[in-house]
N, C-alpha and C positions, 0 to 999 in steps of 0.2 A: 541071483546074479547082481541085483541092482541094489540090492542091499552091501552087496560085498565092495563092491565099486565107492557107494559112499563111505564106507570103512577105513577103504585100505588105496581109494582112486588118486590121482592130482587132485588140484583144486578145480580144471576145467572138467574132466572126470564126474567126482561129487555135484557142478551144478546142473552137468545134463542129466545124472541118473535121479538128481533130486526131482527135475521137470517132469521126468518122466512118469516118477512117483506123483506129481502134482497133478501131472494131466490124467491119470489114471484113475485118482481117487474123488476128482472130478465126476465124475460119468455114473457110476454103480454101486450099488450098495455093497455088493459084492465085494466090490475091489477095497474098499474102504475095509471091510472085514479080513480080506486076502493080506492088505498093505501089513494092517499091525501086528497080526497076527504073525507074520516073516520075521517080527524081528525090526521092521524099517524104524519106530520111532526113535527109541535111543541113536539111530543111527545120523536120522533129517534134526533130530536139535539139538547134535553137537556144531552142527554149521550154522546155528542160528549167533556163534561169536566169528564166524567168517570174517574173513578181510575181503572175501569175493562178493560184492553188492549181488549178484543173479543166483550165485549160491546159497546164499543168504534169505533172499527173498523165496525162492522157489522151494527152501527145504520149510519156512515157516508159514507158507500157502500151503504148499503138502500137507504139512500138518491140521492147517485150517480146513480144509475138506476132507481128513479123515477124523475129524470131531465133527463131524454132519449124524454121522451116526452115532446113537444115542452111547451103545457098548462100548465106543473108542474113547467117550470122555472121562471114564475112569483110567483106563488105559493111560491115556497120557497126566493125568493127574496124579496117577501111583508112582510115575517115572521121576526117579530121585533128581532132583536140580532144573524140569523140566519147564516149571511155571516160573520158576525165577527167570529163565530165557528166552519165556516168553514176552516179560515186562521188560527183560533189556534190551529185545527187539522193540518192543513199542518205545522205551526212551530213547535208545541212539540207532535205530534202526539204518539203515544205509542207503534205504531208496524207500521212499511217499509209501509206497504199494505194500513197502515192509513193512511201516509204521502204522499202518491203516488194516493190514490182514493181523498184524498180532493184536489190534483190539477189538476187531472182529471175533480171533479164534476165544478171546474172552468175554464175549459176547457166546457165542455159542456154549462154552465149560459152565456161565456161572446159570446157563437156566436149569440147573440140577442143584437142589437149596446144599447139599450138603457141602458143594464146594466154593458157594458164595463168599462165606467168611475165611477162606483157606484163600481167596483172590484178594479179598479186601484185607486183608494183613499182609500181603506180601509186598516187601516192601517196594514203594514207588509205584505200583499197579497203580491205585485213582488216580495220586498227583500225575500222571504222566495220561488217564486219561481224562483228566481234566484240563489239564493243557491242552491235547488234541479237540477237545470241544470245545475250547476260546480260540486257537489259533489252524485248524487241519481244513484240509479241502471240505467241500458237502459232501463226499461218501465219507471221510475222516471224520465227520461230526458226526455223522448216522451210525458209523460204528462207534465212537464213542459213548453216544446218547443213549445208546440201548443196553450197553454193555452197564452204564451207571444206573439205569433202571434196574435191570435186573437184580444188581447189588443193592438196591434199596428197596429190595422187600427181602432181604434179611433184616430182623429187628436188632442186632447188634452191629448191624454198619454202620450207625449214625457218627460215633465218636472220628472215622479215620474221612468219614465224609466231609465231615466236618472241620478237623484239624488241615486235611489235605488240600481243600480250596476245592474240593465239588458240590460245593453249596453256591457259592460263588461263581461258579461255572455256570452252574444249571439255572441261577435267577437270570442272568447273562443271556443265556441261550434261549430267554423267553421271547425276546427281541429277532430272532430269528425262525422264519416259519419251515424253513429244515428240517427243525430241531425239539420245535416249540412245543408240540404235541406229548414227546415225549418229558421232554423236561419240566412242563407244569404234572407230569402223573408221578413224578420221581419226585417231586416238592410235596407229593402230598402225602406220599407212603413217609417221607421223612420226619413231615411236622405232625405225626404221630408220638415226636419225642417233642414237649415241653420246650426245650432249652431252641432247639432247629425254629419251633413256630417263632420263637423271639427272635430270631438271626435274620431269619429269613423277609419275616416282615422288617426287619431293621436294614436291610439291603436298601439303597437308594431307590431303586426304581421294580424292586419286585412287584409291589402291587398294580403300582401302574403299567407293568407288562402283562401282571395276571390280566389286568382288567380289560386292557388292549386287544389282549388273544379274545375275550369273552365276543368282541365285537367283529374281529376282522378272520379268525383262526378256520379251520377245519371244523365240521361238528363235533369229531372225535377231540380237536385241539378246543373247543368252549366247554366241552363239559368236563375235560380232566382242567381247565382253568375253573371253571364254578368251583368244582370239587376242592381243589385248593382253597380256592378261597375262604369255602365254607369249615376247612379243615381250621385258617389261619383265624379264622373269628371264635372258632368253636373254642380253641386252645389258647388263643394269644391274651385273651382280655378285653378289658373296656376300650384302652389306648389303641387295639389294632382296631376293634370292630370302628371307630372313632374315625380313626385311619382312613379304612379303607370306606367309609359311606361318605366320605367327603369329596372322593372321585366324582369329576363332576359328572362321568355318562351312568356313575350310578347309581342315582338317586331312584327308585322305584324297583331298584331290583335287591336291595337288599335284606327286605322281607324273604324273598325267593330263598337267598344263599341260608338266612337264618335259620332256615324250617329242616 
């Protein structure tokens, strides 16, 4: 019945049976397997180009809590046009909550590797969540931060990371301790490629962020900053190691990052 409503319902119609659908797949495991299996997805992200902001948002939260379960994230990833709708929720989304659940629900899709590179080529996906991690609320960045993680341990993300400005984002985001944890662990998987270790230490103030976090961060945020670090000396050259031992709080620790 609530399937057929967003079908064939009004527009006030479609956003209550999409809530329903949201608050439903909320709760159970069950229901998440009940939801997709009805038939609802095709159904919740065709309103994902809604002109109703609550329609909108509630059929692409739906969607975000029936990708909780592992089974459903093929499901919505097989559905022809469906990730594309995803990203134009996250670019022109209509309310915060939209813009922030569709890069959450890609946070959730890309921790399965097969569909990492399938998010990171569609077009606008990073740039637009790399923009949510320079400019979104602190849940907006948290989703965004993890969703670029996750994409960066695929080893052929680097090029669209790259091109996109979530390099730029992420050295950015070390300045902020939201975020910071994550995004020195996503700097490190990157400068795995040659060309990222050069960029990355060529950012104005990346090192000085890395080396900031080493001092003031989380434990989990110092040691994905070592890590870094030790990635950026490993791969960068004489000019980074150079670079970065010239910090003045790190004089004695850079034996440590060396080893």
């Amino acid at each position: 019945m609530l399937v057929e409503q967003l079908s064939a319902g009004s527009q006030e119609v479609k956003a209550v049976a999409a809530r329903e659908l949201r608050l439903m797949a909320k709760t159970r495991k069950e229901n998440r397997s009940f939801i997709a299996e009805g038939g609802a997805i095709p159904a919740l992200y065709r309103l994902f180009r809604s002109t109703n902001p609550v329609a909108q948002e509630n059929a692409l939260t739906a969607i975000l809590n029936i990708s909780i379960h592992d089974e459903n994230k093929r499901k919505i990833m097989e559905e022809n046009g469906c990730l594309e709708l995803i990203v134009y929720v996250l670019r022109y989304g209509l309310t915060t909550e939209a813009r922030e659940n569709a890069a959450a629900t890609l946070f959730s899709l890309s921790a399965v590797h097969d569909f990492k590179k399938m998010i990171v080529d569609e077009h606008g996906a990073v740039a637009a969540l790399a923009d949510l991690l320079m400019q979104g609320s602190p849940r907006g960045k948290k989703d965004a931060v993890m969703a670029l993680f996750n994409l960066s341990t695929h080893p052929e993300s680097w090029s669209q990371m790259l091109n996109m400005g979530a390099i730029s984002a992420l050295a950015g985001a070390l300045r902020d301790e939201i975020v910071a944890e994550e995004a020195a662990g996503a700097l490190t998987l990157l400068m795995r490629h040659h060309i990222l270790t050069q960029t990355i230490a060529s950012e104005d103030t990346a090192i000085t962020n890395l080396v900031g976090l080493m001092k003031r961060g989380t434990p989990k945020a110092k040691e994905n900053a070592i890590a870094a670090l030790q990635e950026m000396c490993r791969r960068g050259g004489l000019n980074v190691i150079q670079n970065v031992a010239k910090m003045p709080m790190f004089s004695g620790l850079i034996q440590t990052i060396l080893l």
